[in-house]
Each structure stands twice: as C-alpha cells, then as structure tokens.
C-alpha positions in Angstrom: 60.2 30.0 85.3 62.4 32.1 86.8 65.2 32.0 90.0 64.9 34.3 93.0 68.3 36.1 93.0 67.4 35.9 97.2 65.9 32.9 98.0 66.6 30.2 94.9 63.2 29.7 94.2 61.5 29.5 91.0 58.3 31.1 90.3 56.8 32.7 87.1 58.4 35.1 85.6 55.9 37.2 84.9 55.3 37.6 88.8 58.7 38.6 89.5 59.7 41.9 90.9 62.9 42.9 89.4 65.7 45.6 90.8 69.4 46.1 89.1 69.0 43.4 86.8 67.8 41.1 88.9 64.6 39.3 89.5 62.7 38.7 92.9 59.7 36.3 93.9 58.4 38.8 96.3 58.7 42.7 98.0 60.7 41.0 101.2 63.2 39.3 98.9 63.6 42.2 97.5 64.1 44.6 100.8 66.4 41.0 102.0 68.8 42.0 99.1 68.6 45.6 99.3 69.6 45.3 102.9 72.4 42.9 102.0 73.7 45.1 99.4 73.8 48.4 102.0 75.2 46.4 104.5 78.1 45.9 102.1 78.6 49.4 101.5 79.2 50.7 105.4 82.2 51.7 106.6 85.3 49.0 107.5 86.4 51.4 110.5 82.4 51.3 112.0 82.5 47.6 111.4 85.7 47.0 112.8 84.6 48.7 116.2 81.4 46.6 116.2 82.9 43.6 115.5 85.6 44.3 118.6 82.3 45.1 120.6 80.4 42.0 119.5 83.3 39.4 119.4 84.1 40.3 123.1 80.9 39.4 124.6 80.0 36.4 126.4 79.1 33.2 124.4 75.4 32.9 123.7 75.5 29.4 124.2 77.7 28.7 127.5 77.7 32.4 128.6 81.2 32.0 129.6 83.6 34.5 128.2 85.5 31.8 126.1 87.5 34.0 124.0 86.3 35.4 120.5 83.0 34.7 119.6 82.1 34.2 115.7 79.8 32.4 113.4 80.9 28.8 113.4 79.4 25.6 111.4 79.0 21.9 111.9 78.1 19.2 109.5 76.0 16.2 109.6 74.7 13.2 107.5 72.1 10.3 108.7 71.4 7.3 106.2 69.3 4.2 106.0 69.1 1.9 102.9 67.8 4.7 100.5 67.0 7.3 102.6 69.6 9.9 103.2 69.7 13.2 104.9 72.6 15.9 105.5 72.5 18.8 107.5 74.6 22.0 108.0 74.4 23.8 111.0 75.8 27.5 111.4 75.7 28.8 114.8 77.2 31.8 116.5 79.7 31.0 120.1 83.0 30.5 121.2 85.5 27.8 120.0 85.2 25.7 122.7 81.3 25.4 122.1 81.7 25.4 118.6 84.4 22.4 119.2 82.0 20.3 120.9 79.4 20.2 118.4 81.8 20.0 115.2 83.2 16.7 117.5 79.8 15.4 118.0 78.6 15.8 114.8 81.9 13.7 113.1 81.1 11.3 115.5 77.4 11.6 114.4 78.5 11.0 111.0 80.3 7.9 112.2 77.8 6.0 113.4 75.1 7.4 111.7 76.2 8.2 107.9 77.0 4.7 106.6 73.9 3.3 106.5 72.5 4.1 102.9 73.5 3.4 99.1 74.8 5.0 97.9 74.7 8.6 99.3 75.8 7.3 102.2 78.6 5.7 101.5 79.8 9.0 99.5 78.5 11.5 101.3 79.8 10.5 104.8 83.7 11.4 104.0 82.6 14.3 102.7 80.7 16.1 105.8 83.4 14.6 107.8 85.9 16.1 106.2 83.9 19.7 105.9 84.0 19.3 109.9 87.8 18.8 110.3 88.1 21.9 107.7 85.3 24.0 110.4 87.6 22.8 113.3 90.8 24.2 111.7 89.5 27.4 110.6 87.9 28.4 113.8 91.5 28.1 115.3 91.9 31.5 113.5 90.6 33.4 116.3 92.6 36.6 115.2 90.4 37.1 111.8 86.3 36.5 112.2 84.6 34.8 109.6 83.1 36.5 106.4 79.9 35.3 107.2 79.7 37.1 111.2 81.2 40.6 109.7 78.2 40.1 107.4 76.0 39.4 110.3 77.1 42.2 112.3 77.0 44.8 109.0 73.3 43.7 108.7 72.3 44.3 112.6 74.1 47.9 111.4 71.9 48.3 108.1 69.1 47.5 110.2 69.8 50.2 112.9 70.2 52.4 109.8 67.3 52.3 108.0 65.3 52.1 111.4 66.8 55.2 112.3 65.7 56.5 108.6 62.4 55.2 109.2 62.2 57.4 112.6 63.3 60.7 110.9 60.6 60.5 108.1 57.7 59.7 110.7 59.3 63.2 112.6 59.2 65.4 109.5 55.7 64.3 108.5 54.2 65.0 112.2 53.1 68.2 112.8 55.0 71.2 115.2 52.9 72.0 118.0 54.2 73.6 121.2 55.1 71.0 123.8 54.3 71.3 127.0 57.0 72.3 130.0 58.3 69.0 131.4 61.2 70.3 133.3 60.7 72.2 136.8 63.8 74.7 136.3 66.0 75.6 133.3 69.0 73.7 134.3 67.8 70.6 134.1 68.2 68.6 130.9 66.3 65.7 128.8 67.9 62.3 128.4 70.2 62.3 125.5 69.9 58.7 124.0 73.1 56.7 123.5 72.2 55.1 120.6 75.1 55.5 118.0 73.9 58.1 114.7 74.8 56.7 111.1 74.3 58.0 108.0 70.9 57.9 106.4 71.1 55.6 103.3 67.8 56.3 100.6 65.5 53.5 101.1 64.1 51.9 97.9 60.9 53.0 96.5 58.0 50.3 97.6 57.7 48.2 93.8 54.3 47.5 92.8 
C-alpha cells in the first residue's frame, strides 16, 4: 500500500500515478499538487497586490468591513464516556468574526470536552489551548496567514491555467473572416479587464 502525497490515503501501489518522485491515488490528486506547486512559484509582488485587494474587502461572514480579512481557525472537542470527537474549523473573515467563534468554541470545549476517558480528559486542554494560540495570532493583522497567501496564489494559478486553457482552444479553431459588428470605424470592441499572467506549461494528462 502506498500514501497519496495529496490526499493521505492509501491505495495499491500499483494503481498509483506518480510525478517528481511522488505517488498519487488518482489524475485530480495529481492536477491538486501540480496546482499547489505553480501556485508556489508566482510572483511575491502579484501576490502582494492581490492580497491588499483581497484582505480589504468586506467580511464574508458579517459583510461589514471589520478590518483585514484572513484565513482564521477554531477548535473544538465533544466527549461522552468512550466516545470522543474533535474538530478544526478554518474559516476565512475578519477578527471580530473569527473572535466570536474561537470564544464559543473554548466555551464549547468547556462544557462539552470533559465528558469521556480518557481522550477527553487529555484532549480538552489541548484544543483549548490551540484556541487561545488562534486568538493571539489573529491579533497580527499586519502579516496574513501562510495558509490565505496560499489560498489567494491558488485562485491566481487557477486564473492562470484557465487563461492557458483559453489560448489553446484559440489556436486550434480555425481563421475565418468575421463578420462586421461595428457600424463605423471609430468605434471599438470591449477590452476585457481581466488581469494577463504568464502562461505556465500544463502537465501532460498521465495514463
């Protein structure tokens, strides 16, 4: 059995897709970590001016404009005799959203997390303490969090390769003449606003 370098799970080897060293349970795992990996490799200054545009919109979850937005996480654990369940949630809004739920869910954890044995009783501290640690790092609203730049370089390699994906499907369509669609010379066609990146190779489809 072997371990998807994407999604942690094990399947036969022998079913595996492997690219750079590494081995894949299936083709989307595989275009999940290529897209991860080009995401990596875009430039800090067009990141940095999506990340100003991003971080200064309105909160998804109150609308309000709060301050910063960024990727925050809360933490959770219910127990009952032997039954025990934890729970991390990541979630994208402003502090003050983001301090509401990390405050309910240490309270959660309060009332809720004791209950078992014994990964209860052990593991109730812990997600409490993980949700003081979220509540003091999102206080840091000068510097986002690794895991929204990643988010944001994604939506980016996504725009990329769709844009690649358009310019192929151009090239391989026939010229023909287009009609006239304009009743005088001075008038224009729509430019599109979209912003142009560089056109990355897309990996060849594995069999």
């Amino acid at each position: 059995m072997s371990l998807c370098a994407s999604c942690n799970s094990r399947f036969p080897r022998a079913a595996g897709l492997e690219m750079d060293g590494q081995i894949f349970c299936s083709e989307r795992c595989v275009q999940s970590a290529y897209l991860l990996q080009l995401a990596w490799t875009i430039s800090d200054d067009v990141v940095l001016e999506q990340l100003k545009v991003r971080r200064s919109q309105a909160c998804p979850e109150c609308g309000k404009s709060n301050g910063p937005i960024d990727l925050h996480r809360w933490h959770t654990i219910s127990s009952f005799l032997l039954v025990t369940t934890w729970k991390t949630t990541p979630r994208i809004s402003c502090r003050s959203c983001a301090l509401q739920r990390q405050l309910f869910a240490t309270g959660h954890c309060l009332v809720l997390g004791w209950w078992g044995f014994p990964w209860g009783i052990f593991g109730t501290p812990v997600q409490i303490t993980r949700n003081v640690v979220s509540m003091v790092r999102s206080g840091n609203q000068q510097r986002c969090s690794r895991e929204f730049e990643q988010s944001v370089r994604i939506d980016i390699a996504r725009e990329m390769l769709a844009q690649q994906a358009q310019a192929t499907q151009l090239q391989q369509q026939p010229k023909q003449m287009q009609p006239a669609q304009f009743v005088n010379e001075t008038q224009q066609p729509p430019v599109s606003q979209a912003p142009q990146y560089d056109l990355p190779i897309f990996p060849p489809k594995l069999e």
